[in-house]
N, C-alpha and C positions, 0 to 999 in steps of 0.2 A: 676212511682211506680205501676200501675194501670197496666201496663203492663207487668211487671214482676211476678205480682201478675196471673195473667193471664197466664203465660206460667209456672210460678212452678204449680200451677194447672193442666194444661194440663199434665207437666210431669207426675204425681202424679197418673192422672186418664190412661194415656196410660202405664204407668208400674203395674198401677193393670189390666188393660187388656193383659199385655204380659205373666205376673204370670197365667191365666187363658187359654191362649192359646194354641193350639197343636204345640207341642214339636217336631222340626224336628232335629235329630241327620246326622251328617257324616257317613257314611258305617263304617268308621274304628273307631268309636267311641260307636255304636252298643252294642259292647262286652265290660262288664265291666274290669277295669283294676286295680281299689285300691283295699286293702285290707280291708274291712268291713264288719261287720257280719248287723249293722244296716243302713238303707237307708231310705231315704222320698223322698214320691210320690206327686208330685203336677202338675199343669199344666192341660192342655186339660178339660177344661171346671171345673176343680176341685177347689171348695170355699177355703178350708183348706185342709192342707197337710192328706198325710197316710202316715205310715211307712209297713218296710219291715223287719223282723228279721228271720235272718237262724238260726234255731236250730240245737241239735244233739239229738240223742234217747237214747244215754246213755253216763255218762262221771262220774267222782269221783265226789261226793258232793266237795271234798276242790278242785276243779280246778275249780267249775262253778262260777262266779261272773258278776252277770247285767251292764252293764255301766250306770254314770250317766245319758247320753243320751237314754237309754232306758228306765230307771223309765221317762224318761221328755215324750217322745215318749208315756208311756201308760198314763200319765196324760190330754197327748193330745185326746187322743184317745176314744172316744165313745163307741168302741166294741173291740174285740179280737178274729180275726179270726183265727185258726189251720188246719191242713188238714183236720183230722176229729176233730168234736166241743168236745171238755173233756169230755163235761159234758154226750154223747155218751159212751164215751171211758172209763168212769171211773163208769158207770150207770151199776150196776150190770143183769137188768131187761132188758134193751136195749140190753147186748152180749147174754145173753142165748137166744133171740131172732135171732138170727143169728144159734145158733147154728144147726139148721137143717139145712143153709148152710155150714155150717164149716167141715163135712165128706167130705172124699176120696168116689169116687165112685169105683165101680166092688170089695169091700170088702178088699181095700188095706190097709194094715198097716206100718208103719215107718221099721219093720223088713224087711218087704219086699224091700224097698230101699234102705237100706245102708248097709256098711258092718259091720259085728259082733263089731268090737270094737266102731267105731261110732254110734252103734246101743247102745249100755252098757252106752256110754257115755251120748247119750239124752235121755236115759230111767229113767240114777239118775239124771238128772235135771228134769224131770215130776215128779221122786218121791216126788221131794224136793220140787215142790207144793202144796205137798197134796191132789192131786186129785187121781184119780184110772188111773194109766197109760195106763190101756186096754182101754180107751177110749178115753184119749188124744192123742194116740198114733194112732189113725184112722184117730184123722185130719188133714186138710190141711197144710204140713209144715210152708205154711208162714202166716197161721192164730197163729199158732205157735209163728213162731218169733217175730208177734204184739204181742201177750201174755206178752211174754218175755220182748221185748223192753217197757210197760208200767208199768210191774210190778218190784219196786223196789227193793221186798227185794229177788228176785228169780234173777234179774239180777245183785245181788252184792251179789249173796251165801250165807254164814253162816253169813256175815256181808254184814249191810245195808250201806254202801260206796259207794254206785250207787245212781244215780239219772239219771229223762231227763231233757231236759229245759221247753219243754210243759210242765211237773208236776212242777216247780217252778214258772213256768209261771202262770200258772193255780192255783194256790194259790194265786199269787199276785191279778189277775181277778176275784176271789169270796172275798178277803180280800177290794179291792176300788170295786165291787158290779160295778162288769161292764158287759158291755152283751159278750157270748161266741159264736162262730159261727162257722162252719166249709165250707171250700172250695168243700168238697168231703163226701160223708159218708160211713160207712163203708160197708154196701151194696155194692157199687159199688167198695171198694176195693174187696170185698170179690170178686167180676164177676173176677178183673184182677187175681186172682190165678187161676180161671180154666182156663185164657190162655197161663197160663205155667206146662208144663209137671212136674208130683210130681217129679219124680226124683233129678232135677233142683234143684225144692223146698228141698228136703232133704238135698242137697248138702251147698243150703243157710243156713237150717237151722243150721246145726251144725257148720258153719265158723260163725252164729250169735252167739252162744253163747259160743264156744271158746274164741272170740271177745271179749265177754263181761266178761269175766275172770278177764283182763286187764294183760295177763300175755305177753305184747308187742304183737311185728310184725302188723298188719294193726289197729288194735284199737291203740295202743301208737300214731301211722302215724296221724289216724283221728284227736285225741285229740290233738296232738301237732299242725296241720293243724288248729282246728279252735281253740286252743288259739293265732294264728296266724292271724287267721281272714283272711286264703287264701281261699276266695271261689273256684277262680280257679282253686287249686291244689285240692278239696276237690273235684269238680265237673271231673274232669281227671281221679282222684283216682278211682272213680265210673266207671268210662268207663273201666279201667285197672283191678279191680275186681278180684281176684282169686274163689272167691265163684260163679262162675258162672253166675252173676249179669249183665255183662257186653252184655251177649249175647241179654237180654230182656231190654235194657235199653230206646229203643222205647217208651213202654206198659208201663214202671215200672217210667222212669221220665220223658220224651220228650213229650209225649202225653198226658200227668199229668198235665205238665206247658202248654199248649195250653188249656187243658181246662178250666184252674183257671183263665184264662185273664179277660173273660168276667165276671163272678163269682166275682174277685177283682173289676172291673170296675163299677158293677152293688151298690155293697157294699161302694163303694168310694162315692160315686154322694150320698147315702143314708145319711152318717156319717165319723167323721173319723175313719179310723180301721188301727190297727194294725194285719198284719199278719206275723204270726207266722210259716214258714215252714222248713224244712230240709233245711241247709246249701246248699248243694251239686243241691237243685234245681236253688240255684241262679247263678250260674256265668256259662259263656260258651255262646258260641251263639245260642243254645237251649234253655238257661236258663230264668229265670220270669222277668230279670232286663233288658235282650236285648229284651224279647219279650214286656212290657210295654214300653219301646222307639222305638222300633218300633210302637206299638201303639199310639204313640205321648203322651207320660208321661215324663214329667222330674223326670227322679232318680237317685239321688247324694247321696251318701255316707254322713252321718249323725251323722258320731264319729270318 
């Protein structure tokens, strides 16, 4: 008896050392292959798990719904990490802070990049923020498009039918009084606009907010993509791009997830956190979930 007692013991103590241990995957196992929008992080030195949730930056309020496993996931969770922290993003004081970053240089305006009708076109969606378009119209297209993509009632038009997931999310996180964190801030998003030519950026911008119309073609794709919960097809989608996206996808997602590794890693070891990213960062063999297994993380799919 004394023996037995002795070796479920052992079991016991060398399976919480394996849970704790670096994660060696197979090459062809690398790339994730299920369909799930939510994952937990555990392994390689880590006490309690973290999770991993791919968002979208805009979708209908009646298609967004949390999974059970996701309310469990933020109950787990200590903190809530976003690309940029919300509470940045939603900090009125914090963007006008930027804004001497946010100008076009050499005196460019959106006129100047597009053509006449796409020019008419993102002129009455600056109207229909209420700001004076002679000056939003000088900035950075895709400081634009962030605009755009966090603001709900300007990316659902005359009706508020739009939302993100970060802003639902982001509700839930000041409603259970949890801490907000960000992966990246927007500083340094703003540095990656100046390493793509405005032009580019104009061309994104008005497929962003075509997009966001919801009147089909690549928005309808997205959204039915991740009610699917195909990261893969979502992360392809982005390489395949008609907005021009595809050309900078290096600078804009590749070298985005390599920077977050350690940034997640440093924040794991701290607490547990949930983070909160674009879908489209997760899957592919560039993406956060191959680059954490190859880090020695175990991340399996968690709904």
């Amino acid at each position: 008896m004394q023996k037995l007692w002795f070796w479920l013991l052992l079991g016991v103590a060398l399976s919480g050392c394996r849970s704790t241990q670096k994660v060696t995957y197979a090459p062809e196992q690398i790339t994730p292959t299920d369909k799930a929008l939510l994952w937990r992080i555990s392994g390689n030195g880590l006490k309690k798990p973290s999770y991993l949730l791919g968002t979208i930056h805009l979708i209908p309020k009646d298609k967004l719904r949390f999974s059970e496993a996701t309310y469990d996931a933020l109950a787990d969770a200590g903190r809530v990490a976003f690309e940029i922290d919300m509470k940045e993003m939603t900090n009125i004081a914090a963007q006008f802070s930027l804004m001497t970053k946010a100008f076009m240089g050499g005196g460019k305006t959106l006129r100047d990049l597009l053509p006449a009708d796409d020019y008419a076109f993102v002129k009455e969606r600056l109207d229909a923020k209420g700001m004076p378009s002679s000056m939003l119209e000088r900035m950075k297209p895709l400081f634009l498009s962030t605009l755009f993509g966090t603001d709900e009632e300007t990316a659902s038009g005359k009706n508020a039918t739009m939302t993100s997931v970060e802003m639902e999310l982001y509700r839930q996180v000041k409603r259970r009084k949890l801490e907000s964190a960000g992966l990246e801030t927007a500083a340094y998003q703003m540095s990656i606009f100046d390493s793509i030519p405005y032009e580019a950026q104009a061309k994104m911008l008005v497929e962003t907010l075509r997009n966001s119309e919801g009147a089909g073609g690549d928005f309808d794709q997205m959204i039915n993509m991740y009610q699917q919960k195909d990261i893969q097809a979502m992360e392809a989608m982005m390489g395949d791009a008609a907005n021009g996206m595809n050309a900078f996808q290096d600078v804009l997602l590749y070298q985005r997830n390599r920077n977050w590794i350690p940034v997640m890693a440093r924040m794991m070891r701290e607490k547990p956190t949930l983070f909160a990213v674009g879908a489209g960062h997760l899957g592919g063999a560039r993406g956060v979930i191959a680059l954490l297994r190859k880090d020695g993380y175990r991340v399996e799919a968690a709904e």
